[in-house]
C-alpha positions as CSV (number, residue, x, y, z in Angstrom):
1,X,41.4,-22.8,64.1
2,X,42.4,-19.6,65.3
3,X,44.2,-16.9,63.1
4,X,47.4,-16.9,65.1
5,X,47.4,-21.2,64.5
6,X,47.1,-20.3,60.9
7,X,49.5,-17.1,60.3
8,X,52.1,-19.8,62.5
9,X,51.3,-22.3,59.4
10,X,51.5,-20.2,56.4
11,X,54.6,-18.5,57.9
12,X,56.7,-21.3,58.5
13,X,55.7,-22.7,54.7
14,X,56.9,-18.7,53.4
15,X,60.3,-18.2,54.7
16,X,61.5,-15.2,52.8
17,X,58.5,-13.8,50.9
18,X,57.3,-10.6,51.3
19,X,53.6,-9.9,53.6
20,X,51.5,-7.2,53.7
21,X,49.6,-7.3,56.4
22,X,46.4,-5.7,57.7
23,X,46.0,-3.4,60.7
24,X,44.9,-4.9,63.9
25,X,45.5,-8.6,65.4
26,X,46.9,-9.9,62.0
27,X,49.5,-7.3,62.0
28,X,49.9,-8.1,65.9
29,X,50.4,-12.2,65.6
30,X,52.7,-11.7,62.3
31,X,54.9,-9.6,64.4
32,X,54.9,-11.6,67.4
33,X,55.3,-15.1,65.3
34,X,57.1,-13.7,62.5
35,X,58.5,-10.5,62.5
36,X,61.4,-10.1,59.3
37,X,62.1,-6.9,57.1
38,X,60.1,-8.0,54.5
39,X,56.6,-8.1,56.5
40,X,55.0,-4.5,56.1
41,X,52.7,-3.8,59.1
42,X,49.9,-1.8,58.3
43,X,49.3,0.6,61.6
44,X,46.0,2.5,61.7
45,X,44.9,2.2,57.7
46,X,42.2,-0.3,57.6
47,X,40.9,-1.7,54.0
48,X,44.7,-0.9,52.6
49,X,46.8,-4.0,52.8
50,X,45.5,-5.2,49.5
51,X,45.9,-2.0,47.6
52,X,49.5,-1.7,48.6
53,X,50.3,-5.3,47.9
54,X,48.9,-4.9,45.0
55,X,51.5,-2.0,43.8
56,X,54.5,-4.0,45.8
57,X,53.2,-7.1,43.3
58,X,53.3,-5.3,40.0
59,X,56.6,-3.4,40.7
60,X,58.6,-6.9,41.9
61,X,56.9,-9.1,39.5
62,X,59.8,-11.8,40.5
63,X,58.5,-11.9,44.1
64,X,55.7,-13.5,45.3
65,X,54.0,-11.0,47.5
66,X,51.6,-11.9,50.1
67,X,48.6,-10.0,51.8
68,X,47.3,-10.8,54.7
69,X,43.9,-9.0,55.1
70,X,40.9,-9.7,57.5
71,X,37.2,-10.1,56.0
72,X,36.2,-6.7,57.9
73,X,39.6,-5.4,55.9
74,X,38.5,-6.5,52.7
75,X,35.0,-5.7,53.1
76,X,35.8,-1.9,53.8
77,X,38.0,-2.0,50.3
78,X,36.6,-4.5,47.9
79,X,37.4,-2.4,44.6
80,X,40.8,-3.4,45.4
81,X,39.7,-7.0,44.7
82,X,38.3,-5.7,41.3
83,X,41.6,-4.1,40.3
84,X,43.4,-6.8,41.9
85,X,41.6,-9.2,39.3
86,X,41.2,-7.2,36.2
87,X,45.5,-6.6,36.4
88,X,45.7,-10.4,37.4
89,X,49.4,-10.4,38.9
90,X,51.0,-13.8,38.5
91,X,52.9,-13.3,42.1
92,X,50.5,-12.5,44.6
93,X,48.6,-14.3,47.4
94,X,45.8,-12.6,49.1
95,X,44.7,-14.3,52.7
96,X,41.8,-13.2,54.1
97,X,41.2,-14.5,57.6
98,X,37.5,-14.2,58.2
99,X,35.8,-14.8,61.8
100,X,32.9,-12.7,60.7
101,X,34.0,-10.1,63.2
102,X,35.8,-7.0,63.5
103,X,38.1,-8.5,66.3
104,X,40.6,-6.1,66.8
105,X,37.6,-3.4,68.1
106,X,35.4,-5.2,70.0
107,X,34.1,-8.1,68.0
108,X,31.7,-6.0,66.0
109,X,30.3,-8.5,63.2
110,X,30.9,-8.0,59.6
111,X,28.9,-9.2,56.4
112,X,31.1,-11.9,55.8
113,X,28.5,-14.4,56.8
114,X,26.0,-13.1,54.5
115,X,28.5,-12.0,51.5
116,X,30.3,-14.9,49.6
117,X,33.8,-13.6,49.7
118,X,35.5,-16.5,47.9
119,X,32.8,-16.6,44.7
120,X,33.4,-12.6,44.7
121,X,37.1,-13.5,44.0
122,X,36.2,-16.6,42.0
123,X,34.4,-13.9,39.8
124,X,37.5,-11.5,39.2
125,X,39.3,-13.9,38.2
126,X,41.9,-15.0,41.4
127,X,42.1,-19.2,42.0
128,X,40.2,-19.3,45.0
129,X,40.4,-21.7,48.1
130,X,38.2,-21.9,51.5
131,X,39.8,-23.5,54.0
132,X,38.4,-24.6,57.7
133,X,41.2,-26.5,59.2
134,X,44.3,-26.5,60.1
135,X,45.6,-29.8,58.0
136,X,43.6,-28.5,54.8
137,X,45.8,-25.5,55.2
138,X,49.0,-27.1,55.2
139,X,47.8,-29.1,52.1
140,X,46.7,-25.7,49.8
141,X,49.9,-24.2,51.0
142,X,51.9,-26.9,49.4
143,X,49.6,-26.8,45.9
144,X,50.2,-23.6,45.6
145,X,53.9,-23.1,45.7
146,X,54.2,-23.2,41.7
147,X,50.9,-21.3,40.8
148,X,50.3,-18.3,39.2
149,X,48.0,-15.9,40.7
150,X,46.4,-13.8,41.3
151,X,45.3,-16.6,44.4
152,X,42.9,-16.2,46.7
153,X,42.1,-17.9,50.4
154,X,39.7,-17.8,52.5
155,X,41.2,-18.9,56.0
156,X,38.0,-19.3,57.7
157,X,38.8,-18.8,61.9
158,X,37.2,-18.8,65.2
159,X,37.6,-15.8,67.7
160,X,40.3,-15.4,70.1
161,X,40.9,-14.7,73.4
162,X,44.7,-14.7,72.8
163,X,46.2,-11.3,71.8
164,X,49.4,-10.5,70.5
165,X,51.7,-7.4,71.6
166,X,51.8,-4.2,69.4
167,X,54.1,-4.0,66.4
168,X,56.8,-1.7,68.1
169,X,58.1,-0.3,65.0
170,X,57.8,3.1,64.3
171,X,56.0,3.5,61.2
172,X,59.0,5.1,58.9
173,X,61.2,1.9,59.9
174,X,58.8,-0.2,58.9
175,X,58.8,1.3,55.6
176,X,62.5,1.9,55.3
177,X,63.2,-2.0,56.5
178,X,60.6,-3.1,54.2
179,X,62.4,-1.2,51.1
180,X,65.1,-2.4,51.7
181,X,64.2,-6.1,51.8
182,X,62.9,-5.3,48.4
């Protein structure tokens, strides 16, 4: 499965809810599949989507807020997985998409294949679930409509040749559009 396949999935099961997602490709494919005022594109801040979900999470506990993040993402900001599970917010799902690369600069690889990111999360506390196709996807998606979180899964992908355009929001619309949808 490739990341765009699965942000296509998990969009089309979210409707409304609010995304956070990570700099790069993810932000890229959510735009191009996706793009609605309550997605906030990350432009140029790698690591961050998580620690800004995070604070969009504890000040709307009514909304389920979701992250999407990429395993070099998470990687380059894993205290936020510790504060993430010591504050255990009931309404937020963190998806990390992990292809063992950095895609979006060249493909660089990461340590995902020799760090276990799900039993990291499993051991701050988020309900963690690896997936590796497309059909298991669909099938978490659905069990987790009615949990609380914090949830955490692991959306295991392949590289891609495909590439999305650029988000072409200006930064401060983003954020004002984003607000807004709040």
């Amino acid at each position: 499965m490739i990341r765009k396949n699965a942000i296509r999935i998990i969009c089309k099961n979210l409707v409304k809810n609010p995304i956070v997602s990570a700099n790069g490709f993810i932000s890229r494919d959510l735009f191009e599949i996706c793009d609605k005022k309550s997605n906030f594109y990350m432009i140029g801040s790698m690591g961050l989507a998580s620690s800004i979900g995070l604070g969009i999470a504890l000040k709307n506990p009514k909304k389920t807020i979701f992250i999407f993040d990429g395993d070099g993402n998470i990687l380059m900001n894993m205290g936020s997985l510790v504060t993430i599970g010591s504050l255990s917010p009931k309404n937020l799902v963190h998806i990390v998409f992990d292809n063992e690369v950095h895609e979006s600069t060249g493909s660089q690889p990461t340590n995902s294949k020799n760090v276990s990111l799900e039993k990291i999360a499993s051991n701050l506390n988020y309900k963690v679930y690896k997936i590796t196709s497309e059909s298991k996807l669909i099938k978490i998606l659905k069990q987790i409509k009615n949990k609380p979180g914090p949830i955490f899964l692991l959306v295991k992908i392949s590289k891609s040749k495909e590439q999305s355009s650029r988000v072409s929001w200006d930064p401060e619309i983003i954020r004002n559009r984003f607000m807004a949808s709040l």
